[in-house]
N, CA, C and O atoms as a Maestro MAE file, in Angstrom:
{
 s_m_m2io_version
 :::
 2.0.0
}

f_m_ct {
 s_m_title
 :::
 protein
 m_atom[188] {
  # First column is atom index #
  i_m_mmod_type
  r_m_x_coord
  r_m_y_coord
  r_m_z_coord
  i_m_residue_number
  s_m_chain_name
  s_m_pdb_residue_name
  s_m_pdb_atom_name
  i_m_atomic_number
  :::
  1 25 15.029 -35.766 48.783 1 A "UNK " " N  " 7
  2 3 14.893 -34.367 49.164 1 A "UNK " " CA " 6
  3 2 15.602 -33.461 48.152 1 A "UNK " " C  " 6
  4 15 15.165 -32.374 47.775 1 A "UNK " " O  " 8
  5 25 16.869 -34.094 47.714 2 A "UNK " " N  " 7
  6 3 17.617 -33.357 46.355 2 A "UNK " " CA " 6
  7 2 16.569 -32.840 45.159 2 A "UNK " " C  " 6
  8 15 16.266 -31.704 44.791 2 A "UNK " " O  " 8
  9 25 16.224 -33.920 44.793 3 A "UNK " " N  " 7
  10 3 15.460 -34.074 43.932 3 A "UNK " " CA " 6
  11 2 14.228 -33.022 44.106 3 A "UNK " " C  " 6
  12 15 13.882 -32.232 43.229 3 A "UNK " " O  " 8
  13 25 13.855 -33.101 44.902 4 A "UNK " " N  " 7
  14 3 12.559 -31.951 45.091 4 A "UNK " " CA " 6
  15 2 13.137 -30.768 45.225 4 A "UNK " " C  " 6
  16 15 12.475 -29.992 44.536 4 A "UNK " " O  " 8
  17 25 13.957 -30.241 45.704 5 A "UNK " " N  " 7
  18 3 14.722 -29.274 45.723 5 A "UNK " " CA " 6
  19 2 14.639 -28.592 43.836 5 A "UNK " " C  " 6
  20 15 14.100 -27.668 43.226 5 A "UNK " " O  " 8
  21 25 15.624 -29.852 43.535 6 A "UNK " " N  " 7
  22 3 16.022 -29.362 42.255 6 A "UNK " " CA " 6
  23 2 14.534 -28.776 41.233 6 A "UNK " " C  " 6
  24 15 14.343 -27.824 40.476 6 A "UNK " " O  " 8
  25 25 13.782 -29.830 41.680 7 A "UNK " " N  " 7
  26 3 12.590 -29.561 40.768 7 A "UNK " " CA " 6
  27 2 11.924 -27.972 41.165 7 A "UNK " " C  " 6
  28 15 11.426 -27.146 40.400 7 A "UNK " " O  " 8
  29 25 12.094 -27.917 42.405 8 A "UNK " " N  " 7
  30 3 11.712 -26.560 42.765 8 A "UNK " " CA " 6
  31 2 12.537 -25.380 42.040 8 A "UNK " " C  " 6
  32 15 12.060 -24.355 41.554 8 A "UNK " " O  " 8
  33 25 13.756 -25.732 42.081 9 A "UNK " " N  " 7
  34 3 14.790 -24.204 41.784 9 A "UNK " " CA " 6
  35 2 14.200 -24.297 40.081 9 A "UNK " " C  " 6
  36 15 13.756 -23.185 39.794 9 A "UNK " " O  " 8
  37 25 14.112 -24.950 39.286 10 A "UNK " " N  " 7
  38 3 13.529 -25.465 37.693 10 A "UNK " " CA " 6
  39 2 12.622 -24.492 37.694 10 A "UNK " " C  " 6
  40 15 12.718 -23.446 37.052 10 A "UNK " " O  " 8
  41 25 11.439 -24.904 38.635 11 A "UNK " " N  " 7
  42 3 9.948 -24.101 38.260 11 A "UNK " " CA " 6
  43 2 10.685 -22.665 38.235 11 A "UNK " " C  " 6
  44 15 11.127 -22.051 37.265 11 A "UNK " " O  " 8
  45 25 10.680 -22.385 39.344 12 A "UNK " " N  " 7
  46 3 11.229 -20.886 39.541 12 A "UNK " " CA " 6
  47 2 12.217 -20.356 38.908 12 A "UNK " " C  " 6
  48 15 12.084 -19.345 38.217 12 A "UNK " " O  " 8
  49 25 13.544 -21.102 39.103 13 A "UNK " " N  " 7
  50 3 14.536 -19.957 38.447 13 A "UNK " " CA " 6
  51 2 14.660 -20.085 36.645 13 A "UNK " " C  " 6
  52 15 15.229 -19.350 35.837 13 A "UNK " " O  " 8
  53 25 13.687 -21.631 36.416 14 A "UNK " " N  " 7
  54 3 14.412 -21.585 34.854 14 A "UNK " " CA " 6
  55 2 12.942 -21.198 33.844 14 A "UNK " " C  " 6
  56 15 12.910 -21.455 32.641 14 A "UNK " " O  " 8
  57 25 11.760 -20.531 34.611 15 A "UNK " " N  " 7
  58 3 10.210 -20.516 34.010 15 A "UNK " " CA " 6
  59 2 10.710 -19.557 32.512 15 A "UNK " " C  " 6
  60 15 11.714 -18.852 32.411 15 A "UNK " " O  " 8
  61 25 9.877 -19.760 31.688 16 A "UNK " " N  " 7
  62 3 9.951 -19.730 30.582 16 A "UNK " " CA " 6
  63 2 10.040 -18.077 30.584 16 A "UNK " " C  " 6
  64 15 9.715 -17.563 31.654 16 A "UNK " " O  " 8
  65 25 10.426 -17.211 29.559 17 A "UNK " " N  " 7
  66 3 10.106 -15.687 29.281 17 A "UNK " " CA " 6
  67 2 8.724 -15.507 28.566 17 A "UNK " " C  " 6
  68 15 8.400 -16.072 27.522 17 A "UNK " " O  " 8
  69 25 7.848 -14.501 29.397 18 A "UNK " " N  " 7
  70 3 6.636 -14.639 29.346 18 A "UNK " " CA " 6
  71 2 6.574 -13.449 27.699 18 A "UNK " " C  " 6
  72 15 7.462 -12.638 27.438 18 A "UNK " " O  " 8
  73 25 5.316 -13.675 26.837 19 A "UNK " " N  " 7
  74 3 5.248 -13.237 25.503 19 A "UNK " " CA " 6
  75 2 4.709 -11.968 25.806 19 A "UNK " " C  " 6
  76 15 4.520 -11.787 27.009 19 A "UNK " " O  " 8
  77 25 4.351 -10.859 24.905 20 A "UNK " " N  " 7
  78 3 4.189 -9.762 25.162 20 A "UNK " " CA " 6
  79 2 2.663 -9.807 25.641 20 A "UNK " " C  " 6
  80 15 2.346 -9.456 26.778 20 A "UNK " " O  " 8
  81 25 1.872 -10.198 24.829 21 A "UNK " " N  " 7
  82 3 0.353 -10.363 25.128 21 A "UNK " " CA " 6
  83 2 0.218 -10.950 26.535 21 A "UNK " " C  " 6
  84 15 -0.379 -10.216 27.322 21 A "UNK " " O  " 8
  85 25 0.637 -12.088 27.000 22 A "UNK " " N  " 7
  86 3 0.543 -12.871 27.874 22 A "UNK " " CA " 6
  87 2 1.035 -11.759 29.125 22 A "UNK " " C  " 6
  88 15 0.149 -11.407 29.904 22 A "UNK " " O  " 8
  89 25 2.248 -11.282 29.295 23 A "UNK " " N  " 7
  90 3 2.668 -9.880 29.796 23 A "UNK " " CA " 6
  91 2 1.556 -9.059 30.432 23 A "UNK " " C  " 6
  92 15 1.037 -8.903 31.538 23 A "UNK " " O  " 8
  93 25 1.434 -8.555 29.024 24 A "UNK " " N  " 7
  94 3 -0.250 -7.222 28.870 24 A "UNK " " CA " 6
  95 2 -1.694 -8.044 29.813 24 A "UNK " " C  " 6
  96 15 -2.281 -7.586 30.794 24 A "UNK " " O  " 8
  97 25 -1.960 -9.431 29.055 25 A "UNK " " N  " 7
  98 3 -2.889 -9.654 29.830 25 A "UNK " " CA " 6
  99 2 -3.069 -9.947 31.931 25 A "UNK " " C  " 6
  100 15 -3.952 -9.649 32.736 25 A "UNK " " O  " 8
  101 25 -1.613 -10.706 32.065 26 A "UNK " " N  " 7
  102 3 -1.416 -10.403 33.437 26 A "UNK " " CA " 6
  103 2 -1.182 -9.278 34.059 26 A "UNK " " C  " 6
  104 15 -0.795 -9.456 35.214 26 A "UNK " " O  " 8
  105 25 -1.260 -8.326 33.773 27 A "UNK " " N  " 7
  106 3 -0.767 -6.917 33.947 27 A "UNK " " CA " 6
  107 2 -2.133 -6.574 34.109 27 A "UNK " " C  " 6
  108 15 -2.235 -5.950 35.165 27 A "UNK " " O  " 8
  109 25 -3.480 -6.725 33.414 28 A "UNK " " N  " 7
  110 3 -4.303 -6.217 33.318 28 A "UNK " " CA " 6
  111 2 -5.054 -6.692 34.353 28 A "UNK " " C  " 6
  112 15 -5.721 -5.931 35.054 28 A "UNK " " O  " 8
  113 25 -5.012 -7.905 34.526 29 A "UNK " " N  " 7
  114 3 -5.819 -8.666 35.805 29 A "UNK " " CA " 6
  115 2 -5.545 -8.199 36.970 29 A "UNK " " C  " 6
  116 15 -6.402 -7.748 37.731 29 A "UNK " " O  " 8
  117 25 -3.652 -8.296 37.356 30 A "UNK " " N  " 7
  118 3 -3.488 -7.221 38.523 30 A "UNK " " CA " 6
  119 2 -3.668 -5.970 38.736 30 A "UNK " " C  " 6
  120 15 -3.358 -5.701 39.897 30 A "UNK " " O  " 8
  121 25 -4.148 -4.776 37.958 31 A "UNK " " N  " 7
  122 3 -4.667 -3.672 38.113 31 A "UNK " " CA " 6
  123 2 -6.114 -3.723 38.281 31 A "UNK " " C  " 6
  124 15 -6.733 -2.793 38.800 31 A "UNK " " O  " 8
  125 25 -6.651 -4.759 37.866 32 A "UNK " " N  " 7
  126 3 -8.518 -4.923 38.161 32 A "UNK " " CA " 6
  127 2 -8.206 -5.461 39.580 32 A "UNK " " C  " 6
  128 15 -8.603 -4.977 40.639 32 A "UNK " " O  " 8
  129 25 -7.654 -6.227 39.458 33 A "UNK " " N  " 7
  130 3 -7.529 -6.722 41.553 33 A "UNK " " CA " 6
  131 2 -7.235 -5.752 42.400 33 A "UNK " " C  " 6
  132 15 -7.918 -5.524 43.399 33 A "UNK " " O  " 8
  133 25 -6.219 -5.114 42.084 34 A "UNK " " N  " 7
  134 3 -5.861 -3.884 42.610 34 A "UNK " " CA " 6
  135 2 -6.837 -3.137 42.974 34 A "UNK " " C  " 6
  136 15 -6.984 -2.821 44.155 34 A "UNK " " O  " 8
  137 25 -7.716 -2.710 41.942 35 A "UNK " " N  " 7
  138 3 -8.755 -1.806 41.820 35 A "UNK " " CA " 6
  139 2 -9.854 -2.339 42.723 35 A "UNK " " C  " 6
  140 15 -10.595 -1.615 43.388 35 A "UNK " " O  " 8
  141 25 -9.897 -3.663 42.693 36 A "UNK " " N  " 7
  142 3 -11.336 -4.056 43.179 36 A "UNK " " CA " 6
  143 2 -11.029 -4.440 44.659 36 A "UNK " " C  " 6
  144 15 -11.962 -4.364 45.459 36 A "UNK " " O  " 8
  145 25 -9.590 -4.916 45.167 37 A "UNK " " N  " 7
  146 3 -9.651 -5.102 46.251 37 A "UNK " " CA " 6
  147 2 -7.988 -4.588 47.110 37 A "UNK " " C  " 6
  148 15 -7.449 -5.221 48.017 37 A "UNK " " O  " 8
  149 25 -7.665 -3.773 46.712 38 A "UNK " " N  " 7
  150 3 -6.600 -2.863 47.437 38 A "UNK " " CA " 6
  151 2 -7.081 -2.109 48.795 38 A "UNK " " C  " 6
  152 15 -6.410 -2.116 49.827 38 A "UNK " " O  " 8
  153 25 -8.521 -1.364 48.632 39 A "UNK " " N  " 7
  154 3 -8.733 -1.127 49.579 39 A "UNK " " CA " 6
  155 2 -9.120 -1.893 50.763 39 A "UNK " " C  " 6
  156 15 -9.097 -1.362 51.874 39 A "UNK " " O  " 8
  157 25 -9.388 -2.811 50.636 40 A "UNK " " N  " 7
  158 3 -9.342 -3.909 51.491 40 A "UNK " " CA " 6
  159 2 -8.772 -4.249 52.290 40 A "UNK " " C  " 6
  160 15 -8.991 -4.498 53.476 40 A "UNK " " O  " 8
  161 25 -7.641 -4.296 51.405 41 A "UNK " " N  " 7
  162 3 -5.905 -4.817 52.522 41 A "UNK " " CA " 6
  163 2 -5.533 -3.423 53.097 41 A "UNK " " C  " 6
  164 15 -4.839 -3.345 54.112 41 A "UNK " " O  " 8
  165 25 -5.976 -2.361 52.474 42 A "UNK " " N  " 7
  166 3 -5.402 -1.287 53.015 42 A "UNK " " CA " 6
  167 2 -5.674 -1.209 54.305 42 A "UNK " " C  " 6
  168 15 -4.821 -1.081 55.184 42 A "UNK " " O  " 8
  169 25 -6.849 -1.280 54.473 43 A "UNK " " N  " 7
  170 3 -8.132 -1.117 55.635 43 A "UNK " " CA " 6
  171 2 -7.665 -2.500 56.654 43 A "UNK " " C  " 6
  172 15 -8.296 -2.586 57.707 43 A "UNK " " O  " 8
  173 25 -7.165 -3.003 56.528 44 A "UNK " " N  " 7
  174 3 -6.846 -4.743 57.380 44 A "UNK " " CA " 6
  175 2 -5.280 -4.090 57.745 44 A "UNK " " C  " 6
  176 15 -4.988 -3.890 58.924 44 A "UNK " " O  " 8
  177 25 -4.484 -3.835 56.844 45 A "UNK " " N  " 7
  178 3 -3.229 -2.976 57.487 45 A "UNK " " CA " 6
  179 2 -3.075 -1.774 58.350 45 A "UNK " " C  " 6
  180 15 -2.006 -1.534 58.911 45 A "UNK " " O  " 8
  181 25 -4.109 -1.024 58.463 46 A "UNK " " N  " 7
  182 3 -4.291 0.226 59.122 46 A "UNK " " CA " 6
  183 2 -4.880 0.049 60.538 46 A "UNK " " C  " 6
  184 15 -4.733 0.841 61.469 46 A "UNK " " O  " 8
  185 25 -5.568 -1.107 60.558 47 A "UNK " " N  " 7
  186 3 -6.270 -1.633 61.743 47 A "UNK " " CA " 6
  187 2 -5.629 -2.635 62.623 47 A "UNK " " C  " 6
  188 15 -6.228 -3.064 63.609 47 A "UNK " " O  " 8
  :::
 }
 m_bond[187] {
  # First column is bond index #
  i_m_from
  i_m_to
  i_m_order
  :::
  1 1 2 1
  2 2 3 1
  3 3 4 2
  4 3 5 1
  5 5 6 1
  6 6 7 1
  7 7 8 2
  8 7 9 1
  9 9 10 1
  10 10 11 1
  11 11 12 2
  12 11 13 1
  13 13 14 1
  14 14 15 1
  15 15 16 2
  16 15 17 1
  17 17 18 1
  18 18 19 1
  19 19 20 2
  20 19 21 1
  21 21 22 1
  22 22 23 1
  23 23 24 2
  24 23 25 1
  25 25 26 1
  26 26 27 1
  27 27 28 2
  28 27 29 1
  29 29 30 1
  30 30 31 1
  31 31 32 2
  32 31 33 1
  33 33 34 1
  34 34 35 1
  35 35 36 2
  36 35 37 1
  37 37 38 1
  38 38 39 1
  39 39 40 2
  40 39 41 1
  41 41 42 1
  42 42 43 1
  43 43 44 2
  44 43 45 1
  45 45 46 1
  46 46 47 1
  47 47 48 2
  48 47 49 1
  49 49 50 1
  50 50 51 1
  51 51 52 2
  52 51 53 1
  53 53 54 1
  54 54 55 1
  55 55 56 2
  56 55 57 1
  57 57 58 1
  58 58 59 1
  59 59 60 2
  60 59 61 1
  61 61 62 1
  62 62 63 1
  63 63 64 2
  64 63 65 1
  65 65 66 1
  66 66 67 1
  67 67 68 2
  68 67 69 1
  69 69 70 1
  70 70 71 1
  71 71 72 2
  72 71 73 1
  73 73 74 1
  74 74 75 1
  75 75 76 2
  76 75 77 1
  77 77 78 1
  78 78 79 1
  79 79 80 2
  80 79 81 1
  81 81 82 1
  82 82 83 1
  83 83 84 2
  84 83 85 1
  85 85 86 1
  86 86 87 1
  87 87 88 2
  88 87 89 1
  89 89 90 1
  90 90 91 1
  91 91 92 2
  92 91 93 1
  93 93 94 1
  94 94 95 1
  95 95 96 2
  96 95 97 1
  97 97 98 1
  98 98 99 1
  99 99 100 2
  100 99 101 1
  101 101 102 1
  102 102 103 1
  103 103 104 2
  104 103 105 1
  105 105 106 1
  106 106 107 1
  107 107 108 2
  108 107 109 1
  109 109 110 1
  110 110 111 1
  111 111 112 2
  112 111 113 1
  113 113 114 1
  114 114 115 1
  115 115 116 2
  116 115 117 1
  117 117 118 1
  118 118 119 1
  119 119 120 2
  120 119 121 1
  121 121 122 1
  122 122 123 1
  123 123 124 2
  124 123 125 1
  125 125 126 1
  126 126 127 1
  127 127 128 2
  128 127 129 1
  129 129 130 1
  130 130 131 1
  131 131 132 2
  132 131 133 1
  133 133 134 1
  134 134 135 1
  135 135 136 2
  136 135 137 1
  137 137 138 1
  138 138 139 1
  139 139 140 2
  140 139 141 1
  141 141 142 1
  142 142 143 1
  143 143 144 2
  144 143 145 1
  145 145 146 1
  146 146 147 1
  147 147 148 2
  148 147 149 1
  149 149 150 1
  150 150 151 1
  151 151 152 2
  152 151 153 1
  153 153 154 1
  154 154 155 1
  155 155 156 2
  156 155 157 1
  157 157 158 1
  158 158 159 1
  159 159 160 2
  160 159 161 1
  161 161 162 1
  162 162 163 1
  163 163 164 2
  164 163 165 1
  165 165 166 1
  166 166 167 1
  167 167 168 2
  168 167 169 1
  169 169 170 1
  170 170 171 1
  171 171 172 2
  172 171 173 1
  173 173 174 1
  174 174 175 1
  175 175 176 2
  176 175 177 1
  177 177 178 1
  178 178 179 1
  179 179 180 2
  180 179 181 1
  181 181 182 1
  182 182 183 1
  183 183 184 2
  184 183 185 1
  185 185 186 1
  186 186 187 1
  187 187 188 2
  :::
 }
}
């Protein structure tokens, strides 16, 4: 159970620093999601 633990806190707390492009391009995908399906959740939260 240690062991999985540890491997978990690794992924997460030690993940690499992401490059500028790599940055820009995830950045860009979440504003098209945003765009394409924000209203969505909006509309599921309001209801």
């Amino acid at each position: 159970m240690v062991k999985k633990l540890v491997k978990l806190l690794d992924r997460y707390l030690l993940e690499p620093v992401r490059t500028r492009r790599r940055r820009a391009r995830l950045r860009k995908i979440v504003e098209q999601a945003h765009r394409e399906y924000g209203d969505v959740f909006k509309r599921l939260g309001d209801s």
